[in-house]
N, C-alpha and C positions, 0 to 999 in steps of 0.2 A: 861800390857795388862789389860784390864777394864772385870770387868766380864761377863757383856751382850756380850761384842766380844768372851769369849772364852766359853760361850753357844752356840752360834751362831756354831762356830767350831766342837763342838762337835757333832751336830744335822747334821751336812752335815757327817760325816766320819760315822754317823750312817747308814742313808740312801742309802752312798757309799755303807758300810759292806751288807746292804740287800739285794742290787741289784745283787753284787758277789753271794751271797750264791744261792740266787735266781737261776741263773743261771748253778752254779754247779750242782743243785736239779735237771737238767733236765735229767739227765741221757745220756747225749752224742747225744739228740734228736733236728733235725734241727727246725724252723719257716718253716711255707708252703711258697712257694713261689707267692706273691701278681698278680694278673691278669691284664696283663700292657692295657693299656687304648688304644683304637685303633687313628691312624691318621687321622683327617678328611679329605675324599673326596674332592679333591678346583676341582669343574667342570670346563672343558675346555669351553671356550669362540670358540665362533665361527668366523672363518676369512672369508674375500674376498677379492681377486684377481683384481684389475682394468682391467678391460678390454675397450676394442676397437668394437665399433659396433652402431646397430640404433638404436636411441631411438625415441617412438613416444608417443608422447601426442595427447589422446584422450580423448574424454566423453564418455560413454556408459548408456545407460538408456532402457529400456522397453515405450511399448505404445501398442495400437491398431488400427486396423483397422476402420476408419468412413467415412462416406459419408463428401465431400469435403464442399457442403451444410446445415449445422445443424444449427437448433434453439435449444437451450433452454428454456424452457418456466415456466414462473416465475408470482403468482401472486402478485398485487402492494401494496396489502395492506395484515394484520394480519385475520384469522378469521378459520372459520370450514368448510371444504367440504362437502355441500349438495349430491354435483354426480359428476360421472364422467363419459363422453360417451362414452369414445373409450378404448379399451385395447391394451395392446403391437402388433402390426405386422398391425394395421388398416391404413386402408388407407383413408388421411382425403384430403380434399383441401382448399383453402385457403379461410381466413372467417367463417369456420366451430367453432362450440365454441364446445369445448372439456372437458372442467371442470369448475365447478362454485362455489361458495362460499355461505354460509346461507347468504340472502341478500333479504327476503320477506321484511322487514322491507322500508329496503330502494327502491325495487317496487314499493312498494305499495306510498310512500313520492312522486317516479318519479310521477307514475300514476295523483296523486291529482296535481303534479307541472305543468304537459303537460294540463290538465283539466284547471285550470288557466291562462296558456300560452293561451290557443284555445280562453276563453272568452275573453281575453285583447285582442287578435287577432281580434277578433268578434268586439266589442268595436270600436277597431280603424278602420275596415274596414267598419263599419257603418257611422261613422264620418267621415271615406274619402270619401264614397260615396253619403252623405251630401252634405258634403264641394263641389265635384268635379259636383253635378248638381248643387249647387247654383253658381260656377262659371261659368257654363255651362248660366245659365240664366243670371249672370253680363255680361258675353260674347254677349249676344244675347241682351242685354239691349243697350248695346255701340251700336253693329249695327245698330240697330234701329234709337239712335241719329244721328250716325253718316249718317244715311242714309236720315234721316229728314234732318238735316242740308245741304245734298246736292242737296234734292229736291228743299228747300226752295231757296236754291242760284240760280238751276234752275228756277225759276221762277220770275225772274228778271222782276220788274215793269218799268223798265226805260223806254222800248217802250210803254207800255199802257201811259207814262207823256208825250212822244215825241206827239203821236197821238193824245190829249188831247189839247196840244200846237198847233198844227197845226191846229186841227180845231176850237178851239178859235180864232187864226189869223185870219182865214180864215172869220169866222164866222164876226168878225170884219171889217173883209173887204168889206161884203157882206151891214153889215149895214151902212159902208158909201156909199156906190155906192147907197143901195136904201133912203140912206137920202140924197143925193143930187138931185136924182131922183125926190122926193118928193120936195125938193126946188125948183126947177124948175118947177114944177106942182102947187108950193103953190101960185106964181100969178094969173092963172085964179079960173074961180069960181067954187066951188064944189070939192075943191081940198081934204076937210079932207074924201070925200067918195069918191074919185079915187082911182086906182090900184096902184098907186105910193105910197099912204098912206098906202094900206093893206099893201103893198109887203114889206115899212116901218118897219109896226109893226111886220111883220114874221120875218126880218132879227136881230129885237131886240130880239125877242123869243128866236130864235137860237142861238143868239150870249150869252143870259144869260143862254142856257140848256150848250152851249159850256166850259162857264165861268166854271159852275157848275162840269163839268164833269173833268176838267181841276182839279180843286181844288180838287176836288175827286183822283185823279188820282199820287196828290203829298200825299195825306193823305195816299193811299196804298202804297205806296213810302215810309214814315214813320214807317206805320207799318210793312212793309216788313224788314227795319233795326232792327226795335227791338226784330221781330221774326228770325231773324239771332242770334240777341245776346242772345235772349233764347236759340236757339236750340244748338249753342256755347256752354254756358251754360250747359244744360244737357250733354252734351257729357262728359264735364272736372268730371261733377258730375258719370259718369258712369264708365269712368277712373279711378277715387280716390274710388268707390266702388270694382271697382274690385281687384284695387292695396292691398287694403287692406284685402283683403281677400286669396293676396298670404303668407301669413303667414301659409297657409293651415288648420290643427287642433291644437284641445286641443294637447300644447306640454307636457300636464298629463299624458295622454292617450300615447302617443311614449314610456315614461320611464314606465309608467306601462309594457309595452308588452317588453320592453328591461328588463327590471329586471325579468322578468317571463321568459324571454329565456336563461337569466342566470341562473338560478335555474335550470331551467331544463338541461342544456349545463353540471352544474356543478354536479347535480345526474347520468346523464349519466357516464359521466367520470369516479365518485365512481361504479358507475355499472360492466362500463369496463374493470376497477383495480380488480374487482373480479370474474372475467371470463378468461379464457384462449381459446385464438381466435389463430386456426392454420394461422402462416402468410403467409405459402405457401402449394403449392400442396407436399404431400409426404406420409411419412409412418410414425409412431408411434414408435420407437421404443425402448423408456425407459415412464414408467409411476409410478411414486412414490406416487401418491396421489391416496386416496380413502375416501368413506363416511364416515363421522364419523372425519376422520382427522382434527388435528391441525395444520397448518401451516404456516409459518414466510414469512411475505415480501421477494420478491427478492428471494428466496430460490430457484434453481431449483425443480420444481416436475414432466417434462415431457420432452419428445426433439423428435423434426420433422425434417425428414430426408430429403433432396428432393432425387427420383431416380438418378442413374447415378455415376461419377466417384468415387473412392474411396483412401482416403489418410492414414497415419498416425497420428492419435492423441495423445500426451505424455501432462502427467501433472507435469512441474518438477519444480525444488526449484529456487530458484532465483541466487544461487550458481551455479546451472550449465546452466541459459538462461545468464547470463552475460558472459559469454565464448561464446554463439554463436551468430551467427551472419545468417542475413535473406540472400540464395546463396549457403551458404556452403555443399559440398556433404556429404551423408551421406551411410553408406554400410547399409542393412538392409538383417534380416533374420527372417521369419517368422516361429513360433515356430512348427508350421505342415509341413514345408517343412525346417528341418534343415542343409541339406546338400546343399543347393541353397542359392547363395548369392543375395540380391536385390540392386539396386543403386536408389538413391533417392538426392531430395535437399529442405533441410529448406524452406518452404514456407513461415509461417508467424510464429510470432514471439509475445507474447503480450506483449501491451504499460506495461511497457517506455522502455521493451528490444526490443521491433517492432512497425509497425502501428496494430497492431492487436488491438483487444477490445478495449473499451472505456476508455478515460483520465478522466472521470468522477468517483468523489469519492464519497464513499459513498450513489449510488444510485442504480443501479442496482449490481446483483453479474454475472458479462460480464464473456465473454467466456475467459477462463485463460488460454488455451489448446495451446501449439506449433502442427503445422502442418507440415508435411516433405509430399512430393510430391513423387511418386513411378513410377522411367521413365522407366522400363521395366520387371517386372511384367508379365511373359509369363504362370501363373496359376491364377485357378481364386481364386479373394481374397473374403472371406466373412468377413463381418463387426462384431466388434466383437471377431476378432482373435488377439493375442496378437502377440506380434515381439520383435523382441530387434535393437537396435538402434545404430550403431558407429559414431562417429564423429572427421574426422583427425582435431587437433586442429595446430600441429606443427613436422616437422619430420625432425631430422639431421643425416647424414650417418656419419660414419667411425670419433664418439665421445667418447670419455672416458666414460665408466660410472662403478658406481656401483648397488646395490641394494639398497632399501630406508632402509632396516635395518640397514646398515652400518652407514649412517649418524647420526652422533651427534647433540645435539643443545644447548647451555646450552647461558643465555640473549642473545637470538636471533641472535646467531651468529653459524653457522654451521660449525663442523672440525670434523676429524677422527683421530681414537687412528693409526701408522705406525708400522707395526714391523721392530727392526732393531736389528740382531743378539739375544740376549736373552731379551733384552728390548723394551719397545714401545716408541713414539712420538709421542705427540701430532702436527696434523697439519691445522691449518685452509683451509677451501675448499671452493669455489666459483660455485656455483651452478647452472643450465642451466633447462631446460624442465624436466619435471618429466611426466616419464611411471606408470603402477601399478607396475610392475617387476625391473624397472630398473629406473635412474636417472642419468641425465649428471655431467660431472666435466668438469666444465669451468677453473678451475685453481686449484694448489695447488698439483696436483697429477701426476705421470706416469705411463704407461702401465704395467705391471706384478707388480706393489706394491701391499701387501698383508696388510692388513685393519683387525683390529681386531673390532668385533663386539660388544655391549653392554652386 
């Protein structure tokens, strides 16, 4: 045995020796006895029972009481409330401007825009009344030709040349009868101062005033055609004056007074966007805006009411308008008459869960509001009054169900813990309508299984 081992030896039978002595020392006296550590409480889990019974799926929501006719009323553009005319419960009609926005600025722009308008107005209506008596006199010019032109054709020379011809013939005739007359008188004596030779010389007179008047007669003849082809003439020229004068006015002058009516067309407009114009006859009965205020495009700041019937208004999430549908019945209970059930049916419904409000994005902020209809209502309802709202979505009788606590879920697959004798089961569950209280089992379970809860 090496020495470091039987040191080693030694020092343990020391320590032994201690612990004995030790002990003896205590004089026959026990250790206290140690304070044992309590059991932990394991809480009981909570069970349910399947059961057999109805389950109904519903929606429930709050609303209130409004007039079945309401505007909202919104201005179109950003700016600051000058005033406002009417307070809550006023009764406006329709047209009435009821709030308005600081907008001197741009008045005052209309004002000089319509001043502008008027003199392009002025302008052009000077120059159409111009234009419309110088047509007035091209008009009366034509007539004129055209009126000469038809005197002139009256006055056809033909018969003054016929007349002209015939007594030149004649005339002709006359002077051979009296020169033969004369020939037969020119063998006795004294014949150049007989009456055969006057009567001679008259018929030669005649017959050259005849000639004369003849030849005259074809010359007016003459000039008769060419004062045709003048008067022709002027006409065509009285035509091409007037024609050209249907171009009517300076087409300056039109675009002046069209751009000056758009300018004004386009300050009204901004005017309009800044005013709040009741669209119908009714009552006042929210009003958000006041002087001094800021206020945002589209924002509601006021709403008109029209008299007469009165609905349900709910404002709700899009989670619960996609479960309903525009028809469906509804129970309704009005929070001042709580022991009275009312019956009612979805009216409208807004786009894209109904035809209600506008499909347009982004421009106005439209009525979002579902409407439910109230068909029998035998107190009177004030607007304003709050309700609550049920909606059967789905109802099955004589269904398995349990309560939603019961149900487990773990990646989206649904089961329950089974008790069976001291131990559980896991059992996958197939799932049906869900109540607030209760939920169907479509499969997986039977009637008195007891369901250990989470």
């Amino acid at each position: 045995m090496g020495r470091r081992q039987a040191c080693l030896i030694l020092v343990v039978a020391a320590l032994i020796g201690a612990a004995l002595t030790g002990c003896a020392g205590g004089g026959g006296s026990q250790e206290p006895t140690p304070t044992p550590i309590p059991t932990a409480v394991v809480p009981s889990k909570p069970t349910y029972k399947v059961e057999r019974g109805t389950v109904i799926e519903q929606v429930r929501f709050t609303g209130r009481i409004a007039p079945v006719e309401e505007e909202q009323l919104y201005f179109r553009v950003d700016g600051r409330v000058a005033k406002v005319n009417v307070k809550q419960g006023d009764k406006v009609k329709a047209g009435d401007v009821l709030a308005e926005l600081e907008i001197d600025n741009l008045l005052n722009a209309l004002a000089q825009a319509e001043v502008g308008l008027q003199t392009a107005q002025l302008q052009l209506k000077t120059a159409q009344e111009s234009s419309a008596e110088q047509r007035t006199r091209l008009e009366i010019n034509l007539q004129i030709a055209k009126l000469r032109l038809e005197q002139a054709r009256a006055q056809d020379p033909g018969p003054s040349v016929a007349i002209a011809a015939a007594n030149l013939e004649r005339a002709a005739a006359e002077v051979q009868r009296a020169q033969a007359a004369y020939d037969r008188r020119n063998a006795s004596p004294g014949a150049a101062a007989s009456w055969e030779a006057a009567n001679l010389q008259d018929a030669t007179i005649n017959y050259q005033i005849a000639k004369a008047q003849y030849e005259q007669a074809l010359q007016n003849q003459k000039v008769h055609e060419l004062d045709l082809q003048i008067l022709e003439q002027n006409v065509r020229l009285a035509q091409l004056d007037l024609e050209k004068l249907t171009s009517t006015v300076d087409p300056v002058l039109e675009q002046q007074v069209a751009r000056a009516q758009l300018e004004v067309d386009r300050l009204k407009a901004e005017v309009a966007n800044a005013r709040l114009t009741a669209p119908i006859d009714g009552e006042v009965t929210m009003v958000g805006a006041y002087a001094g205020r800021t206020v945002n495009a589209y924002r509601p700041v006021m709403t008109v009411a029209a008299p007469g019937a009165l609905e349900v208004s709910a404002d709700l999430t899009s989670d619960t308008m996609q479960k309903l549908s525009v028809g469906q019945e509804c129970t309704i209970v009005i929070v001042n008459y709580p022991a009275k059930e009312f019956h009612g049916k979805i009216r409208r419904l807004p786009y894209p869960y109904g035809t209600g409000g506008s499909t347009a994005v982004g421009t106005a902020e439209e009525d979002r509001s579902t409407r439910i209809s109230i068909d029998d209502a035998d107190v009177t309802l004030e607007a304003g009054a709050l309700v609550r709202v049920s909606v059967v979505l789905q109802k099955k009788d004589n269904v398995l169900w349990l309560p939603p606590a019961a149900i487990r879920t773990f990646q989206g697959k649904d089961f329950v813990l089974v008790m069976e004798g001291e131990g559980q089961r896991r059992v996958p569950v197939k799932l049906g309508i869900k109540a607030e209280d209760r939920v169907e089992i479509v499969s997986g379970l039977e009637e008195g299984q007891v369901v250990v809860g989470p």
